[in-house]
Backbone as JSON, one array per atom type, in Angstrom:
{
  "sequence": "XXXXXXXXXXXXXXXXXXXXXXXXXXXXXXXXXXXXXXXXXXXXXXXXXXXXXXXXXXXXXXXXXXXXXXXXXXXXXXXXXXXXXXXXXXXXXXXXXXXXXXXXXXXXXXXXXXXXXXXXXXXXXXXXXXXXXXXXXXXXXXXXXXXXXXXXXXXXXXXXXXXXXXXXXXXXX",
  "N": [[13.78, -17.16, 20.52], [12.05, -16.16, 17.71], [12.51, -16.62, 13.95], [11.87, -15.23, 11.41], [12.17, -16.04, 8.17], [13.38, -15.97, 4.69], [14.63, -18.12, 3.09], [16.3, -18.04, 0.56], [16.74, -15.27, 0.58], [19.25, -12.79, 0.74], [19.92, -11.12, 2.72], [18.0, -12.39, 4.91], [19.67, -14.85, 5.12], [22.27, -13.68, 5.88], [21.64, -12.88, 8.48], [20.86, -14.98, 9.85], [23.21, -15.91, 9.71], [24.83, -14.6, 11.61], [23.09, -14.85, 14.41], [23.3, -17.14, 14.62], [26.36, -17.45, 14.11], [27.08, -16.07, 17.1], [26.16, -17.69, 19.07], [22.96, -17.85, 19.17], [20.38, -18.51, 20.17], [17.36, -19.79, 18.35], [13.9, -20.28, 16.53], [12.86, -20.91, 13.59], [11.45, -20.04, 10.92], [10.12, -20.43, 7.54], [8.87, -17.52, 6.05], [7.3, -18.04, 3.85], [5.88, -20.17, 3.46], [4.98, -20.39, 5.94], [2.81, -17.91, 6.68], [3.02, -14.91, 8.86], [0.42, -14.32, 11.27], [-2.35, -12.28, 10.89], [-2.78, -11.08, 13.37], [-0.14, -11.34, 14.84], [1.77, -9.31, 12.85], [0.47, -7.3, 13.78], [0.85, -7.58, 16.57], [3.85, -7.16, 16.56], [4.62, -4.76, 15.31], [3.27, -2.8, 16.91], [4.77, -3.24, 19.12], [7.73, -3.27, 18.19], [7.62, -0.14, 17.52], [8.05, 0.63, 15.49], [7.81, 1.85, 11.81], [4.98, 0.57, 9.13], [6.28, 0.12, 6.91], [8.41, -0.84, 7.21], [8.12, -3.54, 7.64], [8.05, -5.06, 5.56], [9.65, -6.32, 2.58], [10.35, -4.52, 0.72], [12.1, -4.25, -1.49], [12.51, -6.56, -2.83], [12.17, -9.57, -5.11], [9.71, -10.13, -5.53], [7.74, -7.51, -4.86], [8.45, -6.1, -6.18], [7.86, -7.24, -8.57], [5.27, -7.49, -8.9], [4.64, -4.46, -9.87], [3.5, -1.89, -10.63], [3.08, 0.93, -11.67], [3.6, -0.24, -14.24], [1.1, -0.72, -14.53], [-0.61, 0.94, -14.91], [-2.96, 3.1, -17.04], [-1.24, 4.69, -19.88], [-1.64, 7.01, -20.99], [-3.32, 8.73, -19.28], [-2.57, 8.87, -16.75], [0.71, 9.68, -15.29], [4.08, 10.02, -14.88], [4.46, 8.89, -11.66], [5.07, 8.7, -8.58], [5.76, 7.41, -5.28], [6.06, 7.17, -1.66], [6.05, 5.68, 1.87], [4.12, 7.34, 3.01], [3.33, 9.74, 0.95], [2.02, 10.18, -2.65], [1.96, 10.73, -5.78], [1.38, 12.1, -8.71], [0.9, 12.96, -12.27], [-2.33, 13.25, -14.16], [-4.06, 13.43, -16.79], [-6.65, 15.38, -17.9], [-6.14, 16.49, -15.95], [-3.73, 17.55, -14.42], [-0.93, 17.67, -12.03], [-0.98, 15.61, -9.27], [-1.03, 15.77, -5.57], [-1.34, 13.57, -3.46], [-1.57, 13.02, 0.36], [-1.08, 10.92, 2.99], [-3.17, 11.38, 5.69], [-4.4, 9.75, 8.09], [-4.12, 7.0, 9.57], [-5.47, 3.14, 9.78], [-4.32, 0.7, 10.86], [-4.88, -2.07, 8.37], [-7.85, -1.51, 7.84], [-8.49, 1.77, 7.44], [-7.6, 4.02, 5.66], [-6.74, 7.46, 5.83], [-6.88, 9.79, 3.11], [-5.09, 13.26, 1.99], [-5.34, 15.95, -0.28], [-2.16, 17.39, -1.63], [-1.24, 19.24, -3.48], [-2.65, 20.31, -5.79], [-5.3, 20.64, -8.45], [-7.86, 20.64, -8.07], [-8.81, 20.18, -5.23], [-9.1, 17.68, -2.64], [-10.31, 15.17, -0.62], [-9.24, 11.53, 0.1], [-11.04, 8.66, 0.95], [-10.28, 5.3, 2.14], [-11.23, 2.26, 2.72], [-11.23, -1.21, 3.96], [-13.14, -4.17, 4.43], [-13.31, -6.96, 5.8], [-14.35, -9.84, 4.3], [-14.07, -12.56, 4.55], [-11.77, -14.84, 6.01], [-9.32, -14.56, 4.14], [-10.1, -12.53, 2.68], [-11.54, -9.18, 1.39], [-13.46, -6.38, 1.26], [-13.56, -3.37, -0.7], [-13.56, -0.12, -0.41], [-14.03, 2.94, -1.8], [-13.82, 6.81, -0.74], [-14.61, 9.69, -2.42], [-14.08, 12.87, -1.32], [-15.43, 16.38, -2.05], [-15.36, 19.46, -2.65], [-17.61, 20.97, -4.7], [-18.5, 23.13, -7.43], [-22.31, 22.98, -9.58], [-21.97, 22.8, -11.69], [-19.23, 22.47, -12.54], [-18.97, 19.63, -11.26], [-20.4, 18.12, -13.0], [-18.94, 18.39, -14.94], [-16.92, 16.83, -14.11], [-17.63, 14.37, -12.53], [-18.1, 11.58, -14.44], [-15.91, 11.29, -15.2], [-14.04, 11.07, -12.18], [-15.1, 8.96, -11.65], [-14.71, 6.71, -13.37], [-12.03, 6.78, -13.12], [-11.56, 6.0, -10.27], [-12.83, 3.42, -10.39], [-10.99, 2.08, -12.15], [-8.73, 2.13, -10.66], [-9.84, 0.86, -8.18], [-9.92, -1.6, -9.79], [-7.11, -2.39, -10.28], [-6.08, -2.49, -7.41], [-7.46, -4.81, -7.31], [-6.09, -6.53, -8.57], [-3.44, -6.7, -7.42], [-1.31, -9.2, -5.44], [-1.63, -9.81, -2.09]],
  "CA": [[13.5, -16.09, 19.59], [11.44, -16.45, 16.36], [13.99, -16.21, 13.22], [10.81, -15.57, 9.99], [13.18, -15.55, 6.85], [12.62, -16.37, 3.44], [15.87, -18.58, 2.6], [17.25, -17.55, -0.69], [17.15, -13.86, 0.71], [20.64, -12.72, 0.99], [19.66, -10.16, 3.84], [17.87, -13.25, 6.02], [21.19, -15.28, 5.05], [23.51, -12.93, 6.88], [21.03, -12.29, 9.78], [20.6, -15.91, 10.26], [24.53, -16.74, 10.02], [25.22, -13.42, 12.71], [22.78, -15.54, 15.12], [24.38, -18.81, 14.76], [27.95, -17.34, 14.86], [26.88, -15.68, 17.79], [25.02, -18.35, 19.62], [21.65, -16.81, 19.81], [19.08, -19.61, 19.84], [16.35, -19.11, 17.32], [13.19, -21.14, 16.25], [13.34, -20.58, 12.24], [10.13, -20.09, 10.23], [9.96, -20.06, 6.99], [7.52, -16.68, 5.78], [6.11, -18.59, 2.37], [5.42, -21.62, 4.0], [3.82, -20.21, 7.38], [2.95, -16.43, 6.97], [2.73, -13.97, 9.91], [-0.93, -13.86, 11.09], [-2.34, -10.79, 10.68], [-2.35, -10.69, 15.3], [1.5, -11.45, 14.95], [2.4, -8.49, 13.03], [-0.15, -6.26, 14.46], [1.99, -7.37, 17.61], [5.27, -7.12, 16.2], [4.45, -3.31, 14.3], [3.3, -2.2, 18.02], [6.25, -3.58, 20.22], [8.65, -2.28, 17.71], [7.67, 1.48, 17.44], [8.59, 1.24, 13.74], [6.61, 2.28, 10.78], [4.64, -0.44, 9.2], [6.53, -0.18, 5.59], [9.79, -1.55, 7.74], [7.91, -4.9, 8.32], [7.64, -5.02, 4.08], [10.8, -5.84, 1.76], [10.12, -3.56, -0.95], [13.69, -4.08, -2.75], [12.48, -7.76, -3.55], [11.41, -9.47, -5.82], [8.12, -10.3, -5.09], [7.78, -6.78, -4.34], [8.93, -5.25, -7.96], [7.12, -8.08, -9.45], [3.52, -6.13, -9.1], [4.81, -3.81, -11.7], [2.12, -1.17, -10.53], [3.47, 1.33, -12.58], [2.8, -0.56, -15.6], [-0.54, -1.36, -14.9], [-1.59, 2.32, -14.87], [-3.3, 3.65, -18.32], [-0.22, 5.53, -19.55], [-2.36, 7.92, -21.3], [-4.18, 8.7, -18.28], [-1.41, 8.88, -15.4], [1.93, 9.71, -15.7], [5.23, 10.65, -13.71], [3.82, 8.23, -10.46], [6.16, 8.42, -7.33], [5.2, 7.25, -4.0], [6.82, 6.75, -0.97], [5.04, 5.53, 2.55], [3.17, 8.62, 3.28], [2.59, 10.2, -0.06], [1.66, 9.4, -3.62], [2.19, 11.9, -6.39], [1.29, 11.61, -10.46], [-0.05, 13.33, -13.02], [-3.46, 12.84, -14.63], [-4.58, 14.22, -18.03], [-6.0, 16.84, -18.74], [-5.97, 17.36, -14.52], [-2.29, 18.16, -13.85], [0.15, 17.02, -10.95], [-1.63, 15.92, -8.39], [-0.28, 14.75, -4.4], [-1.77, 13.05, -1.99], [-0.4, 12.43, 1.75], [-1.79, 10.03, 4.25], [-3.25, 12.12, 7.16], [-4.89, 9.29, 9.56], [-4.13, 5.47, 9.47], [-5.89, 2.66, 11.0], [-3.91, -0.63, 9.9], [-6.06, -3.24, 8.31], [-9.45, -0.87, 8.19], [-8.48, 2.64, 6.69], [-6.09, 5.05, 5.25], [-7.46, 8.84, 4.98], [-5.31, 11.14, 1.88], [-5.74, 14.65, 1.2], [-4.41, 16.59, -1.45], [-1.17, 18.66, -1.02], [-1.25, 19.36, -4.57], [-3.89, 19.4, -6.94], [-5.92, 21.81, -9.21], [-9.13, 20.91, -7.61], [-8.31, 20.07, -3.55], [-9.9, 16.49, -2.24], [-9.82, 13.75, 0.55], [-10.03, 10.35, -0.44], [-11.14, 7.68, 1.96], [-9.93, 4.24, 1.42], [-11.44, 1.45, 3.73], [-11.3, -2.41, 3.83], [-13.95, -4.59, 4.96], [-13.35, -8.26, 5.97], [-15.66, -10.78, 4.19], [-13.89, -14.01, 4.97], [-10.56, -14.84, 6.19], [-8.55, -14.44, 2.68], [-10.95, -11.94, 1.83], [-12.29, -8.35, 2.12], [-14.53, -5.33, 0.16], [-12.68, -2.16, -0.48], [-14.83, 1.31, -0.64], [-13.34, 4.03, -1.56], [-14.92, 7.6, -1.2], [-14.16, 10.92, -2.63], [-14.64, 14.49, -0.68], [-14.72, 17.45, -2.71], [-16.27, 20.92, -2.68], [-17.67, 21.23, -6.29], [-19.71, 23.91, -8.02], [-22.72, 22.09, -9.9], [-21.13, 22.91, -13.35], [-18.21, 21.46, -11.95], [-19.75, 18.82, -10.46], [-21.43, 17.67, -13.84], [-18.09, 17.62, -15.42], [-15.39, 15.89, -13.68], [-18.53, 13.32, -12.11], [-17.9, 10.7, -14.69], [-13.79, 10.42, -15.27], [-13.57, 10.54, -11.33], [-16.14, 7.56, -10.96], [-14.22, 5.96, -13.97], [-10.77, 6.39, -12.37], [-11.69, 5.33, -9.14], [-13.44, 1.9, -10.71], [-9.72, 1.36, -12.98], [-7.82, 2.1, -9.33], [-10.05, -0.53, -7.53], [-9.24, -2.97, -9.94], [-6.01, -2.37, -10.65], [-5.73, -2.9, -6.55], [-7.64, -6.41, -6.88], [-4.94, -7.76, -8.94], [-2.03, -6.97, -6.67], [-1.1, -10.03, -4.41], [-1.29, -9.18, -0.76]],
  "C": [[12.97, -16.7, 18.3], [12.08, -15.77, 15.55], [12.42, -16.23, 12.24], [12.19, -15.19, 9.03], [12.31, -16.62, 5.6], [14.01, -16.97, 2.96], [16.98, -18.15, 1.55], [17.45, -15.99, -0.32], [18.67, -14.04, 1.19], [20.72, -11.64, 2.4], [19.69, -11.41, 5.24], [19.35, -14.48, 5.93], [22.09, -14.89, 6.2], [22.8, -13.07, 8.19], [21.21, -13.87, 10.66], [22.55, -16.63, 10.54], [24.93, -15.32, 11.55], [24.8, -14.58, 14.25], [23.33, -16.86, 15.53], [26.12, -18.27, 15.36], [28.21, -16.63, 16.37], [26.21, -16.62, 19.37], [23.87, -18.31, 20.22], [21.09, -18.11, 19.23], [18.04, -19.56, 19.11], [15.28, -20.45, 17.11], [13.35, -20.11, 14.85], [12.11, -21.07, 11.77], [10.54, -19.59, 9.04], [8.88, -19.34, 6.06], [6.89, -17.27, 4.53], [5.52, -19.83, 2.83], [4.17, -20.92, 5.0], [3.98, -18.88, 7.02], [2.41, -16.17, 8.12], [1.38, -14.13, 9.57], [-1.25, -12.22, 10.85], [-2.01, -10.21, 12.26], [-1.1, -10.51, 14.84], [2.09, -9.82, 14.08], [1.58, -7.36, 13.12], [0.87, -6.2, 16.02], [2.91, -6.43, 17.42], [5.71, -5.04, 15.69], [4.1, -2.5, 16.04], [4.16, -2.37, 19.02], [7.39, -2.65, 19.21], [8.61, -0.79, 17.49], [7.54, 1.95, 15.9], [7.37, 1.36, 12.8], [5.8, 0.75, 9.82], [5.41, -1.3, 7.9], [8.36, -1.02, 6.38], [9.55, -3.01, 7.72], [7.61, -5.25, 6.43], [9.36, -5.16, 3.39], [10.17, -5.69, 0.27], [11.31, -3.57, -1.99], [13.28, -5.97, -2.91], [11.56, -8.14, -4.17], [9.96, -9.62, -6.23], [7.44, -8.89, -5.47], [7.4, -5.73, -5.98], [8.22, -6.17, -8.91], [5.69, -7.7, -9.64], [3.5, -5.58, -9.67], [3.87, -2.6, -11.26], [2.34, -0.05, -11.29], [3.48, 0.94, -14.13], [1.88, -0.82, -16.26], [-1.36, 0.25, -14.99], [-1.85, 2.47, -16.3], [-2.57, 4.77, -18.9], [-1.02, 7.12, -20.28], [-3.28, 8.63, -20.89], [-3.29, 9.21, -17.19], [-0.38, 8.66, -15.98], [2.98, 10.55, -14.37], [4.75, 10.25, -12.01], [5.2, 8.15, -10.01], [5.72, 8.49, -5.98], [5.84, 6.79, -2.83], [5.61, 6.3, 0.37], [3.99, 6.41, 3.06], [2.67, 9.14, 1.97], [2.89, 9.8, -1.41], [1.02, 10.81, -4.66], [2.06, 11.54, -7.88], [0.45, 12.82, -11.23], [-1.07, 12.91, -13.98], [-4.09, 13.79, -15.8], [-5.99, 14.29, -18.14], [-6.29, 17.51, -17.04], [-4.85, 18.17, -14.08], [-1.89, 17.08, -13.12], [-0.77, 17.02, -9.75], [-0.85, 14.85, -7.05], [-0.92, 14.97, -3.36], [-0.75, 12.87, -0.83], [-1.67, 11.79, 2.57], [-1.93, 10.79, 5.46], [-3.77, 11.17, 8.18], [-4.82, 7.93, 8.4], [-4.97, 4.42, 10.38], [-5.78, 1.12, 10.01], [-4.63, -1.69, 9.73], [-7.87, -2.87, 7.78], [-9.51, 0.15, 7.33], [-7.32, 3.55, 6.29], [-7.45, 6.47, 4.54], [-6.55, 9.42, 4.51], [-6.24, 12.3, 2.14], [-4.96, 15.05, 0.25], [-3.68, 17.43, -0.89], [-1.3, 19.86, -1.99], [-1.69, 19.43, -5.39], [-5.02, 21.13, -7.37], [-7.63, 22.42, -8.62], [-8.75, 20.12, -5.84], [-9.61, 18.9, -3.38], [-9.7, 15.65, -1.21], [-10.76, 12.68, 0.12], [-9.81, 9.5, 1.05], [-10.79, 6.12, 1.71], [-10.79, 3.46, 2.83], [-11.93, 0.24, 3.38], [-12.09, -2.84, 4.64], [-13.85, -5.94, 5.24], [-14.31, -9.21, 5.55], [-15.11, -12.05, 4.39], [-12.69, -13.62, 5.48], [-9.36, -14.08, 5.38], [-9.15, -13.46, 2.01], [-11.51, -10.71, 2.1], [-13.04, -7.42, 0.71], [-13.21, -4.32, 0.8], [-13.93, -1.02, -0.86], [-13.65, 2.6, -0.35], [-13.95, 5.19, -2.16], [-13.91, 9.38, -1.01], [-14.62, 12.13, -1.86], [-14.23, 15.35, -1.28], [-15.84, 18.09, -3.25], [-16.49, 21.54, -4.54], [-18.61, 22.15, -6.44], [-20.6, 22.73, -9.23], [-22.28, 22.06, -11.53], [-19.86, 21.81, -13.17], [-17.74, 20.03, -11.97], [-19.89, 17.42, -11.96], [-20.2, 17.04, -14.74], [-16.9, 16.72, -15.14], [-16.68, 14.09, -12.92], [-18.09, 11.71, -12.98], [-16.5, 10.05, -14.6], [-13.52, 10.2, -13.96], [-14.53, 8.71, -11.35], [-15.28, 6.27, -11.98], [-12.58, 5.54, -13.45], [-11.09, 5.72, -11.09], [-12.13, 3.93, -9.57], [-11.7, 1.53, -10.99], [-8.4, 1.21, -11.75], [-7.83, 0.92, -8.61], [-9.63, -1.43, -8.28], [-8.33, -3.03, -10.05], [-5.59, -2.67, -8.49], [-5.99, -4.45, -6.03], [-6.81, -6.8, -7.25], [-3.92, -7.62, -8.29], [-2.11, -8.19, -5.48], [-0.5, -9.95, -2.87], [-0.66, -10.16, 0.43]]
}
């Protein structure tokens, strides 16, 4: 059996003394040293059944260390809460607006729509592979505008969407 832990975790700790006191045989990888390829937990996410945010520890610190919430423009976005499916904030002078993830395709795309929102939209997100370590992101708005409309919300979305993408280059994946 392949044991991936990250040593100082107090979670892989226990898991790893259960196995031993147990005498379950294990090969022991440590995940900062050798990370999961991307195959391995494309495997691992389809043998297990489970969702993909299970294969993620989000209560560490690594995790909470992204801060993404502080990197938003607070005068801009406010009251952000997101869980693995949807992603909820308000945006001045738009309102409360919530997305949900309607179609996944891990690695490639994530389509939202709005549950919530003053003006109703589907955003497209999709990653592009340019090297190994490396990909393009494109992300594209759908939304039924009158040309008045149109004329005024045209720039602040094109400006939020730019301050989104970057604010997604700097997170460490």
């Amino acid at each position: 059996m392949l044991f991936i832990e990250y040593p100082k975790c107090s979670t892989c700790k226990k898991a790893k003394k259960y196995l031993e006191e147990h005498g379950i045989e294990f090969e022991d990888r440590h995940i900062v040293e050798e990370n999961p390829t991307k195959e391995e937990l494309a495997e691992w996410i389809r043998i297990s059944g489970k969702p993909v945010k299970k294969f993620f520890n989000t209560s560490g610190m690594l995790y909470r260390e992204q801060n993404i919430k502080d990197r938003l423009p607070q005068d801009k976005v406010e009251d952000l809460s997101f869980d693995s499916d949807t992603l909820s904030f308000t945006v001045s002078p738009v309102g409360q607006l919530t997305l949900q993830i309607v179609e996944r395709d891990p690695c490639k795309s994530i389509k939202l729509a709005t549950t919530n929102s003053p003006l109703p939209f589907n955003m497209w997100i999709q990653l592009v592979e340019t090297a190994e370590e490396e990909c393009k992101v494109k992300v594209t708005i759908g939304m039924d505008l009158n040309p008045f409309m149109k004329a005024m919300v045209q720039k602040p979305l094109q400006e939020g969407l730019e301050k989104m993408v970057d604010m997604l280059a700097v997170i460490g994946y």
